[in-house]
VEXTI-929639 format. One line per 8 residues: number of its first residue (from 1); for each residue x, y, z of N, C-alpha, C. Coordinates in steps of 0.001 Angstrom, whole numbers, plus 500000, padded with zeros to 6 digits. Each point is the difference from the previous one (the first is absolute). Layout:
N
NUM = X/Y/Z/X/Y/Z/X/Y/Z ~ ...
This chain:
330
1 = 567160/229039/026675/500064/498591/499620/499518/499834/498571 ~ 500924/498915/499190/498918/499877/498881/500076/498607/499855 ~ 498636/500040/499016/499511/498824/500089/500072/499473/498421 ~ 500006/498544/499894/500001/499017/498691/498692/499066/499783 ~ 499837/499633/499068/499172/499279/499825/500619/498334/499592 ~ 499021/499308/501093/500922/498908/500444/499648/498677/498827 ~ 501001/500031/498789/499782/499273/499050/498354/500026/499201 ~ 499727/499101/499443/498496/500174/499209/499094/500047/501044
9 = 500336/500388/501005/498410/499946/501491/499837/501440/499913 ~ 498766/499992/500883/499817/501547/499782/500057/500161/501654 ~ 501414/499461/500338/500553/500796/501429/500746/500710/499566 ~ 500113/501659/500702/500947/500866/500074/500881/499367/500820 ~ 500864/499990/500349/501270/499910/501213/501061/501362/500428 ~ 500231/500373/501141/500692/501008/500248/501248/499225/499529 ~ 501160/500801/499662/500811/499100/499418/501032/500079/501262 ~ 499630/500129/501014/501087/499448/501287/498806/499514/500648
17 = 500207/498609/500322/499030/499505/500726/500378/499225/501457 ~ 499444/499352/500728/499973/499726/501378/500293/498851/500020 ~ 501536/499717/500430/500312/498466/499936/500040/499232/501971 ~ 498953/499304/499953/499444/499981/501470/500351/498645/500643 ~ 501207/499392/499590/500180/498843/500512/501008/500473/501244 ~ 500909/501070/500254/500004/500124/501575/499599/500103/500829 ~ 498773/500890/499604/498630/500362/501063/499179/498667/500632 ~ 500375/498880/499384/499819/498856/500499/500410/499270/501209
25 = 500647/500802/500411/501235/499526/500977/501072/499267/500446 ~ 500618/499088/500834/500670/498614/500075/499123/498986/499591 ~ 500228/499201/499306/499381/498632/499822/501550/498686/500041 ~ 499695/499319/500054/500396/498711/499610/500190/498754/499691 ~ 500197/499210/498783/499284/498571/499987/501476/499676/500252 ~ 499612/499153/501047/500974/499247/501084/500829/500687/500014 ~ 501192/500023/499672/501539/500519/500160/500410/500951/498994 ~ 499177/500390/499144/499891/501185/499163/499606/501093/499668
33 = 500447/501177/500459/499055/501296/500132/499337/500065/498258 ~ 498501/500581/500525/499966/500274/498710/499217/501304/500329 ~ 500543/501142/501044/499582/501214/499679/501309/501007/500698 ~ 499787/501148/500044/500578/500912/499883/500856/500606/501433 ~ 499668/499049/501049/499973/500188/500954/499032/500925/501337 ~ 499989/500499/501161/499240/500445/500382/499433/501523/499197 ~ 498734/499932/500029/499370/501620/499617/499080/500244/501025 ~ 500056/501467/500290/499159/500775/500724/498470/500215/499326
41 = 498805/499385/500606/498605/499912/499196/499598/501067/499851 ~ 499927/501010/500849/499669/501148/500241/500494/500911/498784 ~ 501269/499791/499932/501315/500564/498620/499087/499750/498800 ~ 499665/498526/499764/499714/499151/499245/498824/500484/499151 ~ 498959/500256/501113/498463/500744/499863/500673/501262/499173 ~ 500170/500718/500751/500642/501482/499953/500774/500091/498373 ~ 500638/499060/499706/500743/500127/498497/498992/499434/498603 ~ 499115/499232/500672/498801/499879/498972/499067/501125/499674
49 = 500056/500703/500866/498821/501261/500108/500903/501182/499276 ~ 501404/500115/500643/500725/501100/499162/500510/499902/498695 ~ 500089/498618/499408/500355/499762/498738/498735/500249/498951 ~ 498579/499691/500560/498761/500479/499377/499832/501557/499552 ~ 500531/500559/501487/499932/501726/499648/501057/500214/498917 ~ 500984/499395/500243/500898/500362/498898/499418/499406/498492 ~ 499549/499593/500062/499230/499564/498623/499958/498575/499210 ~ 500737/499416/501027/500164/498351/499571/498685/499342/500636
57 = 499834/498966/498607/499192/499765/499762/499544/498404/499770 ~ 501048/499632/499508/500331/498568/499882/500597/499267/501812 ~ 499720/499279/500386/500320/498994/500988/500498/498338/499708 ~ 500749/499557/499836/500686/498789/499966/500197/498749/501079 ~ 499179/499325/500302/500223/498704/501205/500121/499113/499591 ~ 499704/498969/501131/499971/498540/499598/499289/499592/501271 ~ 499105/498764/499859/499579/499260/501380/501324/499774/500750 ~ 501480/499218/499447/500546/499724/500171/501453/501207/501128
65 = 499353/501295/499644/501104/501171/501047/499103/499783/501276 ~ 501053/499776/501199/499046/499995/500884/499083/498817/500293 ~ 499985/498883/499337/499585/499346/499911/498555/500778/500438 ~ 499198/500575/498816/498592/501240/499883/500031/500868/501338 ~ 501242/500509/500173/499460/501371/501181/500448/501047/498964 ~ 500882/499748/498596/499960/501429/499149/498851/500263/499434 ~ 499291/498513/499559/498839/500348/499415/498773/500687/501086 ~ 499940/499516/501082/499238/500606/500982/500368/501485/500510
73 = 500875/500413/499644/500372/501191/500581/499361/500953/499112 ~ 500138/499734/497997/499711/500435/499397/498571/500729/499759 ~ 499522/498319/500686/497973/500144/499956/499679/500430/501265 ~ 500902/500752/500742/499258/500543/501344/500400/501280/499457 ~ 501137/500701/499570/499629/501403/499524/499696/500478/498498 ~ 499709/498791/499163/499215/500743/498512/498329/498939/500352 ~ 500228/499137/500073/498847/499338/499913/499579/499873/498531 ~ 498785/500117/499726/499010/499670/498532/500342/500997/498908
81 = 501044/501151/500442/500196/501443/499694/500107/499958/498323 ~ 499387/500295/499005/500210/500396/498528/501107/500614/499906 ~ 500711/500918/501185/501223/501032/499388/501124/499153/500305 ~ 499832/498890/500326/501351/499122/499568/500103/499004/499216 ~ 500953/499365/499904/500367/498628/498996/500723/499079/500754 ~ 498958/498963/500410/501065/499161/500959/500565/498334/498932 ~ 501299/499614/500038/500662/498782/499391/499952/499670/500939 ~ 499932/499029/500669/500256/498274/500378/500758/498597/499339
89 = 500404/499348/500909/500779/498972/499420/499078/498480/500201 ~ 500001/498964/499701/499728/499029/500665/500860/498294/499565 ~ 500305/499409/500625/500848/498731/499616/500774/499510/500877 ~ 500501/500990/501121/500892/499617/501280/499368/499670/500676 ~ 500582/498857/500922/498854/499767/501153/500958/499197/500593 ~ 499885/499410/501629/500651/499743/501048/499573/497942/500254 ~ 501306/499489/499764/499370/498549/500080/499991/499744/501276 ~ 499473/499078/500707/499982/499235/500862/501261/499999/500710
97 = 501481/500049/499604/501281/500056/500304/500182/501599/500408 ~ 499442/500966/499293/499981/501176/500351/501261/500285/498975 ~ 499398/499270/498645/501267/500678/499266/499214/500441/498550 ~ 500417/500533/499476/498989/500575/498812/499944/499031/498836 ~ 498544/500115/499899/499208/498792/498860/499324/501104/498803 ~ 500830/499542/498715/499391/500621/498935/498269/499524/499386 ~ 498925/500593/500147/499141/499320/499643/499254/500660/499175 ~ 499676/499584/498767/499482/500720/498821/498849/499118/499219
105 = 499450/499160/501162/499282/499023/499786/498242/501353/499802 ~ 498786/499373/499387/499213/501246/499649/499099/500090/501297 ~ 500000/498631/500452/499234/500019/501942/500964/500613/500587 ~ 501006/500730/499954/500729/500317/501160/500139/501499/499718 ~ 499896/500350/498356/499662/501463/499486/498703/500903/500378 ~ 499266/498652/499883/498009/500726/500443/500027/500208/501236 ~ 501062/499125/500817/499684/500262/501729/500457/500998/500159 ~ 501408/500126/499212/500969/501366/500585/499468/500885/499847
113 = 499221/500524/498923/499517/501301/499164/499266/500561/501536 ~ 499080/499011/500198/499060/500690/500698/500526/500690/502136 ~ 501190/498802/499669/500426/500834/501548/500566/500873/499694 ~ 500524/500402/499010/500558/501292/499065/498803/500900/500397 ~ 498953/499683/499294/499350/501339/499517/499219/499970/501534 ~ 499937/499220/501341/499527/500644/501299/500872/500447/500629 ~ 501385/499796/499705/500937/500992/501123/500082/501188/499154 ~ 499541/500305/498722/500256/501296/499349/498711/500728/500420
121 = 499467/499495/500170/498444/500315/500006/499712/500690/498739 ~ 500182/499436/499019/499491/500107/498777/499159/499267/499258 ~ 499375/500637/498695/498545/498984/499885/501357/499094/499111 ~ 500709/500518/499002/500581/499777/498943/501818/500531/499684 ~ 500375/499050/499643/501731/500582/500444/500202/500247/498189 ~ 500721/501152/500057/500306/500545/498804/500722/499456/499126 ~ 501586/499712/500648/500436/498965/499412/500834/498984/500851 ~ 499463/498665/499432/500694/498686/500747/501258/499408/499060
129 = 500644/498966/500930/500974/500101/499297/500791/498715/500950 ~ 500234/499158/498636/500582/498547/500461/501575/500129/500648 ~ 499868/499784/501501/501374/500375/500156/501453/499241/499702 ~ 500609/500258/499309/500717/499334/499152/499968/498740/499352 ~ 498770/499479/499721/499400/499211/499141/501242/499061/499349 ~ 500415/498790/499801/500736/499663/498654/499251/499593/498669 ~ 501128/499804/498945/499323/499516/498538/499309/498854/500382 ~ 500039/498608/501136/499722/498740/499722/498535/501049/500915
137 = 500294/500413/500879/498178/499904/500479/498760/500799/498942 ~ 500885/500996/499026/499358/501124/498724/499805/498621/499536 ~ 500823/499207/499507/499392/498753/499477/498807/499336/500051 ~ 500541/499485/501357/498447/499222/500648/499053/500515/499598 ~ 499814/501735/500135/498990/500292/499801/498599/500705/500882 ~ 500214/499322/501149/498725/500104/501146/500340/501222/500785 ~ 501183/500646/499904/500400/501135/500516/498974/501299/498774 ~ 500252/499695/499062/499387/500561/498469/498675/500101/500464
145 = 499080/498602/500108/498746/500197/500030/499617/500707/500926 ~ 500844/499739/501754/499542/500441/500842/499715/501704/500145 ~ 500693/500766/499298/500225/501511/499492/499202/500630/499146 ~ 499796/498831/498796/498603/500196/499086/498615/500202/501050 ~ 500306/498766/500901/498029/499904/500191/500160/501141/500833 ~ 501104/500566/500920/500059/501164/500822/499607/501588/499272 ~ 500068/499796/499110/499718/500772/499028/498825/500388/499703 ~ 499301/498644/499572/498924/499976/499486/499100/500539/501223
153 = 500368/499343/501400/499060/500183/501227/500424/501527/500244 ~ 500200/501016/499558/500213/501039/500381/500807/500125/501166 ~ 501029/499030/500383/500318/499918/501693/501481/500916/499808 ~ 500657/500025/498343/501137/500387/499995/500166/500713/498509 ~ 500120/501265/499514/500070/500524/498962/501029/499761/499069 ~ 500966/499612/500395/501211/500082/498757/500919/498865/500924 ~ 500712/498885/498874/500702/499219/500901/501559/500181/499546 ~ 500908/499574/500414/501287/499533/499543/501293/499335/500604
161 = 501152/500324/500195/500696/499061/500554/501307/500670/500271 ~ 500078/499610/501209/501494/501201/500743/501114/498812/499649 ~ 501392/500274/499316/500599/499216/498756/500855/499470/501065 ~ 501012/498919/499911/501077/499828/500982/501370/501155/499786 ~ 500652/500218/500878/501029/500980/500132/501051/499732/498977 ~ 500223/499483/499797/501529/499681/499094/499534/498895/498879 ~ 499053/499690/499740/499756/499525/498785/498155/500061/499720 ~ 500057/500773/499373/498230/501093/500052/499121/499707/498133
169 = 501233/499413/499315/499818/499489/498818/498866/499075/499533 ~ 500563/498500/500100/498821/498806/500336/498326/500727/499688 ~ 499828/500115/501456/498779/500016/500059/498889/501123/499516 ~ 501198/501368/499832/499375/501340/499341/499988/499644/498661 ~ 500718/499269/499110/500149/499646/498808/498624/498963/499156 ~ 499786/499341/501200/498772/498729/499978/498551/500725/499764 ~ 500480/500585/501368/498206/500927/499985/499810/501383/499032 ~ 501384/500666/499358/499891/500529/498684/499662/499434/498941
177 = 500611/498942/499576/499627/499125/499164/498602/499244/499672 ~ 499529/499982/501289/498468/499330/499864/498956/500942/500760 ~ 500592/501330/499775/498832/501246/500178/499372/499553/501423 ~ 500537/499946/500725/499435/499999/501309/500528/501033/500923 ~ 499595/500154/501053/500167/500997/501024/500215/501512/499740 ~ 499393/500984/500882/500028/501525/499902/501583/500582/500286 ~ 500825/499452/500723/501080/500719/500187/501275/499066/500895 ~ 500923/500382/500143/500883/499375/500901/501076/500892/500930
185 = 500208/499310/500853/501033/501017/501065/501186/499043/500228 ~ 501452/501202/499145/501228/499025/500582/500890/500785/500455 ~ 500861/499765/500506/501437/500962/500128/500597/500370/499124 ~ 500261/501523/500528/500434/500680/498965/500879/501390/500420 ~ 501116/500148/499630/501214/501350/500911/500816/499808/499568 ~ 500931/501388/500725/500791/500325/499276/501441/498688/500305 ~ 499890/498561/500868/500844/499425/499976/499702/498869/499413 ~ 498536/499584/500467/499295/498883/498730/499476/500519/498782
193 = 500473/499667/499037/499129/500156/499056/499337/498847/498781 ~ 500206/498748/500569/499923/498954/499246/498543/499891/499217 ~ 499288/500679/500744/498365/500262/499202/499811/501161/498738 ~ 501671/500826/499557/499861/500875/499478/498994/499587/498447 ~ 500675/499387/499278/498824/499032/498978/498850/499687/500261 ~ 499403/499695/500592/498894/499163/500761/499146/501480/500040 ~ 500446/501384/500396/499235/500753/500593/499571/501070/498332 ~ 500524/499321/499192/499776/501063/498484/499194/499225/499605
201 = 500158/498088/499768/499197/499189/499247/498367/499987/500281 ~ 500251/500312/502100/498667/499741/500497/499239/501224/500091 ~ 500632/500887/499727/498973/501499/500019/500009/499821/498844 ~ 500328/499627/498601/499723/500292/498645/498730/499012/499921 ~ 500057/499573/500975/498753/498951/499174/498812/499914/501439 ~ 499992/501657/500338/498807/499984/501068/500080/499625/501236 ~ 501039/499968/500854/500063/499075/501124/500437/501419/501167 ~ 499428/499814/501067/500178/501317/500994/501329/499412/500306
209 = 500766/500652/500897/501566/499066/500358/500004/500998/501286 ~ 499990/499342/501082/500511/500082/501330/501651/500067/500191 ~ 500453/501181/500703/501637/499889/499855/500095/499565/501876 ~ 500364/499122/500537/500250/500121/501388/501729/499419/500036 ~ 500125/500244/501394/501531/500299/500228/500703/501068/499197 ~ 499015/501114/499938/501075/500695/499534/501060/501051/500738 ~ 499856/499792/501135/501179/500465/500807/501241/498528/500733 ~ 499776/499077/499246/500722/498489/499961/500386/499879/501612
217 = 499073/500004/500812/499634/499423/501629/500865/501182/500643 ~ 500487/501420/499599/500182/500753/500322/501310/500601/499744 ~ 500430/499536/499045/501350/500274/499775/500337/501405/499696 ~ 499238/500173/498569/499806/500996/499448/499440/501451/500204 ~ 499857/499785/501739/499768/501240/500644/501133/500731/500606 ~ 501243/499019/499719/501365/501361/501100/500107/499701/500645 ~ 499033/499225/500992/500179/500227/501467/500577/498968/500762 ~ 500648/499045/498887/500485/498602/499880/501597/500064/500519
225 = 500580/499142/500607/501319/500247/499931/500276/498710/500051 ~ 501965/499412/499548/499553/498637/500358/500349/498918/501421 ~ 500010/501079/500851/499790/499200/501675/498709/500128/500227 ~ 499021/500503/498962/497892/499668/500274/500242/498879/500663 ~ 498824/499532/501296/499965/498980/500030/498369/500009/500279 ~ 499188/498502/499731/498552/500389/500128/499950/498353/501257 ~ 499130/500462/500630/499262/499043/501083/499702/498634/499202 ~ 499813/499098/500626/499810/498111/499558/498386/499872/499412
233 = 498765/501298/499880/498656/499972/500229/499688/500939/498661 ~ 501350/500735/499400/499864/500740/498833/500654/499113/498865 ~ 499074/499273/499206/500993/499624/498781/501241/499935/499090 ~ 500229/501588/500589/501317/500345/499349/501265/499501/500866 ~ 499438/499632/501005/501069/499480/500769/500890/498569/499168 ~ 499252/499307/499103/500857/499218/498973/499812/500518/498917 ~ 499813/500922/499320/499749/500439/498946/501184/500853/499933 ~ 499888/501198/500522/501189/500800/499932/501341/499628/500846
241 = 500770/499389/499580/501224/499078/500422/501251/501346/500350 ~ 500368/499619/501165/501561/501353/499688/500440/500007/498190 ~ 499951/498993/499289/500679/499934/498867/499219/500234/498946 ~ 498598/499930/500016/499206/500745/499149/500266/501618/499961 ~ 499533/500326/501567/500393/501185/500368/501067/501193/499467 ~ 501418/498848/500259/500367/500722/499037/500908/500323/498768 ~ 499152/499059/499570/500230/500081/498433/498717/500463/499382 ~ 498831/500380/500544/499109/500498/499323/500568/501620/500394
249 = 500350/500111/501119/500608/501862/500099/500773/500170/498975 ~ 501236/499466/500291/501021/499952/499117/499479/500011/498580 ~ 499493/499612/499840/499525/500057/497999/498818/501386/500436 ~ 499413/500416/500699/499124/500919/499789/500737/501958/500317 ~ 501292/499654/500147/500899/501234/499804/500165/500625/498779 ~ 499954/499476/498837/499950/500094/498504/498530/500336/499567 ~ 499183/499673/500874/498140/501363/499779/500162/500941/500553 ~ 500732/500605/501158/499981/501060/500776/500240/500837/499530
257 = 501048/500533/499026/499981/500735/499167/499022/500698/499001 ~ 499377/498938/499716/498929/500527/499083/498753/500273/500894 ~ 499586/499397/500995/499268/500260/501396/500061/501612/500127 ~ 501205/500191/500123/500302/501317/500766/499449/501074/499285 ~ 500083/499714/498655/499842/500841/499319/498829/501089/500074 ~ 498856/498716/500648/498777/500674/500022/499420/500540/501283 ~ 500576/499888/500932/500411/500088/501333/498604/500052/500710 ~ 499366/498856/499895/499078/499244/500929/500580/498888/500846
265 = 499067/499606/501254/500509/499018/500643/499965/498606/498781 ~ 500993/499286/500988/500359/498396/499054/498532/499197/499765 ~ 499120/500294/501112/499052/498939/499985/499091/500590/498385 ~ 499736/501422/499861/499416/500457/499463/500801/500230/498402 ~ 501401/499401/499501/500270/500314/499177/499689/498426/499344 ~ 500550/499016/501426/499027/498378/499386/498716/499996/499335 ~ 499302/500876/500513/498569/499786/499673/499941/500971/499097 ~ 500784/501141/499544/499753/500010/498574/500461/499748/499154
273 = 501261/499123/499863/500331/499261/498992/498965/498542/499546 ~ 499095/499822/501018/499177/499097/499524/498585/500667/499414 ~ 500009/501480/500640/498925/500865/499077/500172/500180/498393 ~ 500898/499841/499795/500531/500422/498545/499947/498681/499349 ~ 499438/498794/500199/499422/499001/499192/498884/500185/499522 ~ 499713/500494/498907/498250/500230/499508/499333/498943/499896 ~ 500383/498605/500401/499218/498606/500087/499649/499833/501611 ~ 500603/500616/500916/499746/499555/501252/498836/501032/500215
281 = 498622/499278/500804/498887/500105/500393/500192/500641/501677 ~ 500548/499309/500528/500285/500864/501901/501334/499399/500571 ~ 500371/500796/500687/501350/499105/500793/499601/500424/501341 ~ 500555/498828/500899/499528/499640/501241/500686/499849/501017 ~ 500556/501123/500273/501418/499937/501232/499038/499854/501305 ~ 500435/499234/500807/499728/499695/501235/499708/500903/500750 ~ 498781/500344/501145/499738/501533/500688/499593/498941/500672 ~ 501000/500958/501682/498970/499565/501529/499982/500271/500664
289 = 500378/502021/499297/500021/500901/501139/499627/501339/499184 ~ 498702/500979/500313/499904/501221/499483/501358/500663/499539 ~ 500947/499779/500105/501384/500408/500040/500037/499750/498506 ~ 500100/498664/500445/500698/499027/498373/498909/500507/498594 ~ 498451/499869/500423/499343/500819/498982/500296/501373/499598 ~ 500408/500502/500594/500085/501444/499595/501342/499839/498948 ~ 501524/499541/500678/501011/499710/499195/499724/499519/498992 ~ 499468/498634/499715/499729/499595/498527/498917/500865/499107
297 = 499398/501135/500544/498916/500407/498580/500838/501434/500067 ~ 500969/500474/500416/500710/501061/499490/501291/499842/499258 ~ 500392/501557/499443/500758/499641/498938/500045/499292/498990 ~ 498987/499417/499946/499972/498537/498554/499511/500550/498433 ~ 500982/500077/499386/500622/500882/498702/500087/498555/499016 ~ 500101/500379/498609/500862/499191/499226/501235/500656/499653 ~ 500855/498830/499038/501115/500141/500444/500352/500348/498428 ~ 501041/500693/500054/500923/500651/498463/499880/498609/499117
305 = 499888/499454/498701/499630/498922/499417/501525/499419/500336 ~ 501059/501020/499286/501583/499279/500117/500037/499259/501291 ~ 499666/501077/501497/500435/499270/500861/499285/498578/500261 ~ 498411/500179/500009/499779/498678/499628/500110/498573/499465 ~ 500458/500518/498853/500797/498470/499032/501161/500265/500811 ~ 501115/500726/500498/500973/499772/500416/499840/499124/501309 ~ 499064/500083/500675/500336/498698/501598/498804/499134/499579 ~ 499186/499848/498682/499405/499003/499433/500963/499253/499594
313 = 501256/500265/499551/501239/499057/499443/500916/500000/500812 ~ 500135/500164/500947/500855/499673/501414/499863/498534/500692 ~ 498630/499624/499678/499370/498548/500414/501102/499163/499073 ~ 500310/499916/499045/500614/499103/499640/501584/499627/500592 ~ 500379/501809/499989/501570/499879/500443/500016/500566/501337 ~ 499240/499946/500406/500066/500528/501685/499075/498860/500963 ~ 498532/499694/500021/499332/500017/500494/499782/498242/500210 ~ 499888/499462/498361/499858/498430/499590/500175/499200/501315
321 = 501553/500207/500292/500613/498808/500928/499833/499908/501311 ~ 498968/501434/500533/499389/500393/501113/498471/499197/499987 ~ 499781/500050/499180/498346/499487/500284/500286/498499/500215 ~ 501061/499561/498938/499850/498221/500017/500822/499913/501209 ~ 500292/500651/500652/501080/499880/501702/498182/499763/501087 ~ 498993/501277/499733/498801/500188/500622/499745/498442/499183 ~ 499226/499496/499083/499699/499040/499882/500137/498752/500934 ~ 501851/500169/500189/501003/498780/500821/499190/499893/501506
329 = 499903/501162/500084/499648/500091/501624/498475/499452/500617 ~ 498811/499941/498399/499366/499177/500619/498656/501376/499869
């Protein structure tokens, strides 16, 4: 495994890190899955412990996976542990309707932190991180302070802000501009690449950068075809549409070639085409099975520079009209 140093902090990060919002399990606010569908806990345990041996190091949640059984799962097998790095999210939360309420108010940040840091069982969370925050609440402001005084109280070491999916600009641009926050986490692969700018400006000027989705809800592993179909309790069940499906295959026949070349599995040639960004800090493919850890920390190479810029410029004439289709869908 190797490791980066995660923007101007003095966290190392393994640079494949633990993206733990399946391990969360089914959730749903009202009529909307917002997890991964069923997972085996046992699996769950078991892929946190084997991704450690393998050398990952970084961990990625939110109160919000699981509505806190990822975060609890986390703090029952690392606990207070120094040999990890746990991120957290906080800002989602469940209204009264049972439908999701953005709240970035600074009473609702001080409360969250701390059921954060008892289902982690941690004194102090490494790094927090406004979950998709907008410019009007960076505005307001009280999201800002609430992160400062977290700071100051030793409750949270480094803060920042997980960006929105398809437009990650706005608000990374704001908090560059007015020198705030340690780092940010957006999407980033070989079919999105709309953060490609965003990820040179914000590492040039000190900022750790979180890559998640980078296997784009699983596409980019092969194992995709387009009669997939996913259960009503896994997200992708509106996300990945027969017609996303396949037209994201269909345009991803024109990488295979250059894929082949290096003749690793698909999941592992995704994840090193996002290794070969010298601005990205960790990428965070989804694990929720000792299985899946082992697949994502092998084989992971960088990539020939040509072939690189070559499916770095595929986004425009291949990829573009795929993401704003993912956008459509919501």
């Amino acid at each position: 495994m190797n490791y980066r140093k995660f923007g101007n902090t003095n966290l190392s990060v393994s640079e494949i890190g633990f993206g733990a919002w399946g391990i969360g399990g089914p959730a749903m606010a009202g009529d909307v899955p917002i997890g991964w569908g069923n997972v085996d806990e046992d699996a769950s345990i078991s892929a946190l412990r084997k991704s450690s041996e393998l050398g990952i190091n970084f961990y990625d949640t939110a109160d919000f996976y699981g509505l806190g059984h990822s975060e609890e799962l986390i703090g029952n097998v690392f606990g207070n542990s120094d040999k990890v790095i746990i991120a957290t999210k906080v800002g989602h939360r469940m209204a009264e309707d049972q439908s999701i309420f953005l709240d970035y108010s600074k009473k609702y940040i001080l409360q969250a932190c701390e059921g954060s840091l008892k289902r982690l069982k941690r004194d102090s969370i490494d790094y927090y991180q406004l979950h998709s925050a907008k410019l009007t609440h960076l505005k307001a402001g009280e999201c800002i302070e609430a992160m400062e005084l977290l700071k100051q109280q030793g409750k949270i070491r480094y803060w920042g802000l997980s960006l929105n999916t398809f437009n990650p600009n706005p608000e990374a641009y704001y908090l560059i501009k007015n020198k705030l926050a340690d780092g940010f986490q957006l999407v980033l692969n070989i079919i999105n690449q709309r953060a490609n700018n965003l990820v040179e400006t914000a590492g040039n000027n000190g900022y750790g950068i979180i890559a998640r989705m980078p296997l784009q809800f699983g596409l980019l592993t092969g194992k995709f075809s387009a009669s997939t179909q996913f259960k009503k309790n896994d997200h992708r069940y509106f996300r990945l549409t027969p017609e996303v499906l396949n037209r994201s295959l269909d345009a991803l026949k024109k990488v295979k070639p250059i894929a082949d070349k290096y003749q690793i599995p698909d999941a592992s040639f995704a994840l090193s085409f996002l290794t070969t960004y010298a601005n990205l800090s960790t990428i965070i493919p989804g694990i929720k099975t000792p299985k899946q850890a082992e697949a994502n920390t092998k084989d992971i190479i960088k990539l020939d520079k040509q072939d690189f810029t070559t499916i770095k410029n595929m986004f425009e004439t291949d990829f573009k009209e795929i993401v704003n289709l993912f956008e459509s869908c919501g």
